[in-house]
SEKERO-184472 format. One record per residue (C-alpha): x, y, z; chain. Coordinates in Angstrom, 2 decimals. Each point is the difference from the previous one (the first is absolute). Last residue first. Example, Ala and Ser with C-alpha at 12.3 -4.5 7.8 and 13.67 -1.06 7.14 Angstrom:
SEKERO-184472
+---------+---------+---------+------+
:       u :       v :       w : unit :
+---------+---------+---------+------+
:   13.67 :   -1.06 :    7.14 :    A :
:   -1.37 :   -3.44 :    0.66 :    A :
+---------+---------+---------+------+
***
This chain:
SEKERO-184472
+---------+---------+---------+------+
:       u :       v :       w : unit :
+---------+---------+---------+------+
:   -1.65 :   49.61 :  -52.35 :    A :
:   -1.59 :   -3.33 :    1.61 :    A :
:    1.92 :   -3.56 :   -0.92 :    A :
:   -1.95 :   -2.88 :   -0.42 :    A :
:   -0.75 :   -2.84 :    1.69 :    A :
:   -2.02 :   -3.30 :   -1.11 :    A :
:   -3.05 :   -1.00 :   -0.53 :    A :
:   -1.82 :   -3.03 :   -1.58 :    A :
:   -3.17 :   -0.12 :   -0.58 :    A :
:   -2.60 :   -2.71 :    0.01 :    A :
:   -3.22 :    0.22 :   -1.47 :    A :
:   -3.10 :   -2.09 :    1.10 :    A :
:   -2.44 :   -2.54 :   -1.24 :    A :
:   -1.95 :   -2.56 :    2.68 :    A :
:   -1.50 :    2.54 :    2.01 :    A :
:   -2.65 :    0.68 :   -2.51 :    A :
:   -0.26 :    3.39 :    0.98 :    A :
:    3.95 :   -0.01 :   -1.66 :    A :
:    3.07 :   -0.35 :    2.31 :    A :
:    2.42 :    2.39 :    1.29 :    A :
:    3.58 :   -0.86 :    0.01 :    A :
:    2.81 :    1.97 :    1.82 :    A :
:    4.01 :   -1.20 :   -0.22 :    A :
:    2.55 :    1.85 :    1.35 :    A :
:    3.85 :    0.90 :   -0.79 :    A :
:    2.77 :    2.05 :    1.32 :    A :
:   -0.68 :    0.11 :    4.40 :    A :
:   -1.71 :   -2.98 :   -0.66 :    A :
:   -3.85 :   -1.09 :   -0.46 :    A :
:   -2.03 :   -3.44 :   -1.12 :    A :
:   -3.60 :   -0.47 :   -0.84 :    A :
:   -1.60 :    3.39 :    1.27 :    A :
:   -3.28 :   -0.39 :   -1.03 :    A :
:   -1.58 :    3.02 :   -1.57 :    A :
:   -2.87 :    2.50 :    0.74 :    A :
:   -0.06 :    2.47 :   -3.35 :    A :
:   -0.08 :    3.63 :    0.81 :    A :
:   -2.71 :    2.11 :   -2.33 :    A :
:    0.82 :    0.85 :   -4.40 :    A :
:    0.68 :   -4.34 :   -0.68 :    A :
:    2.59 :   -2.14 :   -1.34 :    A :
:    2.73 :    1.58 :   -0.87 :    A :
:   -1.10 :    2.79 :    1.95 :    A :
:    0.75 :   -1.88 :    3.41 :    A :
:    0.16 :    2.67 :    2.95 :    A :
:    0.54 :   -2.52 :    3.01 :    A :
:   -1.90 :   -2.65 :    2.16 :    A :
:    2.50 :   -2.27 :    1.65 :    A :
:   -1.56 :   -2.97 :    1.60 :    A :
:    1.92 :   -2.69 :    1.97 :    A :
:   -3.01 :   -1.37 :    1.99 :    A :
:    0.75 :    1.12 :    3.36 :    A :
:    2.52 :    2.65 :   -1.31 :    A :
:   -2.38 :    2.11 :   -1.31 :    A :
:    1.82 :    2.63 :   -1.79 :    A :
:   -1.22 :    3.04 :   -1.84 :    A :
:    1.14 :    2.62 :   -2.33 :    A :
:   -0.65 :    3.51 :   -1.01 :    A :
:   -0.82 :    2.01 :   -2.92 :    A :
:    1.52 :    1.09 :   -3.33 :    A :
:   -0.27 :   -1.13 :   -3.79 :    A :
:    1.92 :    0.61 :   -3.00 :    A :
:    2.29 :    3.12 :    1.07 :    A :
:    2.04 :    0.44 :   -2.94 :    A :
:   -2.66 :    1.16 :   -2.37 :    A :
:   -0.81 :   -2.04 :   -3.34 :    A :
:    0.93 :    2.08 :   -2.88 :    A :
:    2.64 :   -1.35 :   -1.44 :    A :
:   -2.16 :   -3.51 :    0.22 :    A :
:    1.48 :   -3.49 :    0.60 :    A :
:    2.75 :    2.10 :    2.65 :    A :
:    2.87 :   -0.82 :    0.61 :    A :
:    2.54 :    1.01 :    2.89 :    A :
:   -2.63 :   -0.49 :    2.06 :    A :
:   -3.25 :    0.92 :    0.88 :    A :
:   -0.70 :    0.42 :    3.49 :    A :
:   -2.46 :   -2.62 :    2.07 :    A :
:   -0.35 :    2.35 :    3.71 :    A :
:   -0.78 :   -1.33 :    3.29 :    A :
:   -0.82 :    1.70 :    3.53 :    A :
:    0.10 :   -1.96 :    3.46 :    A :
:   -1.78 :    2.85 :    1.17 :    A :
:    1.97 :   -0.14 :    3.12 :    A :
:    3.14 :   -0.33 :   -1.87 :    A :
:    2.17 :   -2.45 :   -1.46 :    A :
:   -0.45 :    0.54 :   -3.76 :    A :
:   -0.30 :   -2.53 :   -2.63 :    A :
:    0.81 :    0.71 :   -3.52 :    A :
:   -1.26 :   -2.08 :   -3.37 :    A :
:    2.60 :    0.73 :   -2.58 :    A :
:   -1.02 :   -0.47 :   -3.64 :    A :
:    2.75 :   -1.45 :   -1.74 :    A :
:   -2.25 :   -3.35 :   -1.20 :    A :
:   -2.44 :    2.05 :   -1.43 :    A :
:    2.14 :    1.93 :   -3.07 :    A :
:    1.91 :   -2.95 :   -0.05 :    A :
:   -3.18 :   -2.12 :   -0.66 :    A :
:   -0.61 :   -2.60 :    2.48 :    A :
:    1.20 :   -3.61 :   -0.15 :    A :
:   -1.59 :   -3.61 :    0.47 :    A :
:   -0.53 :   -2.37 :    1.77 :    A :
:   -2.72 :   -2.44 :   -0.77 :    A :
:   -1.19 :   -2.42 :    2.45 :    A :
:   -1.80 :   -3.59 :   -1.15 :    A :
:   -3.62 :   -0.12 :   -0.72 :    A :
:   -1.78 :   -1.49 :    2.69 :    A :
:   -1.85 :    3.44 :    1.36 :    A :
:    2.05 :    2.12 :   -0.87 :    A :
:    3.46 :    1.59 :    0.26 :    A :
:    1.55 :    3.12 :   -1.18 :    A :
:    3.39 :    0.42 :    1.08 :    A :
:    1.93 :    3.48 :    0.18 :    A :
:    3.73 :    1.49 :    0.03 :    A :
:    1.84 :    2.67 :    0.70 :    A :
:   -1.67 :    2.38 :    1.43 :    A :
:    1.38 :    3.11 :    1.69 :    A :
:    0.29 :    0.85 :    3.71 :    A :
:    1.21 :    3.16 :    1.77 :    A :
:    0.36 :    0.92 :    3.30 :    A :
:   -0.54 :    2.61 :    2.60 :    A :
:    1.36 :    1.62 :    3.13 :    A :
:    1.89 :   -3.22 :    2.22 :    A :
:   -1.70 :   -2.67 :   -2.40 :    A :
:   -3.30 :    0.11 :   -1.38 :    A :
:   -0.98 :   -3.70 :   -0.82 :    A :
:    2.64 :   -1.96 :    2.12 :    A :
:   -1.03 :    2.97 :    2.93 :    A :
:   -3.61 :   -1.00 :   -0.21 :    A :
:    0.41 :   -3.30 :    0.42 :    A :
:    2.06 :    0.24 :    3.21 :    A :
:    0.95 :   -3.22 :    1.50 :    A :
:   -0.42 :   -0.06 :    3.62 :    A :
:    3.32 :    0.28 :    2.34 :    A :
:    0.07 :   -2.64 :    2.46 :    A :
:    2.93 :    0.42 :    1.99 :    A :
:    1.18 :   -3.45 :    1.85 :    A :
:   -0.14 :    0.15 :    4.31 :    A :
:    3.50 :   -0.30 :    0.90 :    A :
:    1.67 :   -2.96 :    1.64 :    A :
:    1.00 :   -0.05 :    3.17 :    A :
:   -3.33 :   -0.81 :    1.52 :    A :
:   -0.41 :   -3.56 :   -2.04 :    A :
:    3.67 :   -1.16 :    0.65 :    A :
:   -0.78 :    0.13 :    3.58 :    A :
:   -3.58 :   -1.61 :   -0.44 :    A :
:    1.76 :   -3.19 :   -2.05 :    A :
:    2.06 :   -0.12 :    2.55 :    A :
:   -2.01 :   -0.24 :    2.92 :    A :
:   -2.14 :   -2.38 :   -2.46 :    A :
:    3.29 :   -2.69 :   -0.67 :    A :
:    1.25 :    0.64 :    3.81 :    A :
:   -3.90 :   -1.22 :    1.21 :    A :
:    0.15 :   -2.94 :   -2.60 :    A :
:    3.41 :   -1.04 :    1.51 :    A :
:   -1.24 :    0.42 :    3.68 :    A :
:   -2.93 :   -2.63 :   -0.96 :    A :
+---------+---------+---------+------+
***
C-alpha cells in the first residue's frame, strides 16, 4: 500500500509544479482581416452538382484580380475593388461595399459577393489560413454549390 501512496504523492507534486497551459482561442476574424485590413483575390472555383462530377474552372483576368478587402473594425467594413483590369474601361473601381459577418458556430461568413449577387451572400467557410481560404455557398436546392478559392493579395 505505501508504494501506491509514494506513486499518488508524487504524482500530486509533479501536478502543482507544473504550469497551468495558455489557451489562446483562435481568432477567425483576425485570419480574415488581419492587424488593419486585408486583401483576398480568387483564384480558383468548382462548380458541382447534384451527381455530376466537379468542374473547376478559371475566372476572367479582368475578374480574377479583383481584390475583396476586409477591415478590422467595429463595423467590420468590406470593400470588392477593381483591379489592375478591368472587363469594362468604364466600370468604377469601387465594385461593391458593405460589411461582413461571422458566425463561428456554424462557420458562416456572409460578405459583399457581386459576382454572384447585388446584397451579401452567407457562405460556408470550408477551409481558412493566414494566405488562402476556401468559402462555398450552396444552391436552394442544397445539393449544388460554388466553391471559391481565395487567397491573399497585396493592398496599395
Amino acid at each position: 500500500m505505501k508504494k501506491y501512496e509514494l506513486a499518488i504523492l508524487f504524482m500530486l507534486a509533479t501536478a502543482a509544479c507544473t504550469e497551468p497551459p495558455e489557451v489562446i482561442p483562435y481568432d477567425y476574424p483576425k485570419v480574415f482581416t488581419g492587424e488593419e485590413k486585408k486583401g483576398w483575390t480568387i483564384r480558383s472555383y468548382q462548380y458541382t452538382e447534384e451527381g455530376k462530377a466537379t468542374i473547376t474552372g478559371q475566372l476572367e483576368d479582368c475578374i480574377a484580380d479583383d481584390l475583396y478587402i476586409f477591415y478590422n473594425n467595429a463595423e467590420r467594413r468590406m470593400e470588392v475593388l477593381e483591379g489592375g483590369k478591368k472587363c469594362d474601361p468604364d466600370d468604377p473601381n469601387l465594385i461593391a461595399e458593405g460589411s461582413w459577418s461571422f458566425v463561428n458556430t456554424n462557420a458562416t461568413l456572409t460578405i459583399p459577393f457581386p459576382l454572384l449577387a447585388d446584397f451579401p451572400l452567407p457562405f460556408i467557410v470550408r477551409s481558412v489560413e493566414e494566405d488562402r481560404m476556401t468559402l462555398e455557398i450552396f444552391f436552394s436546392d442544397g445539393k449544388s454549390s460554388y466553391r471559391f478559392n481565395f487567397r491573399v493579395a497585396e493592398i496599395e
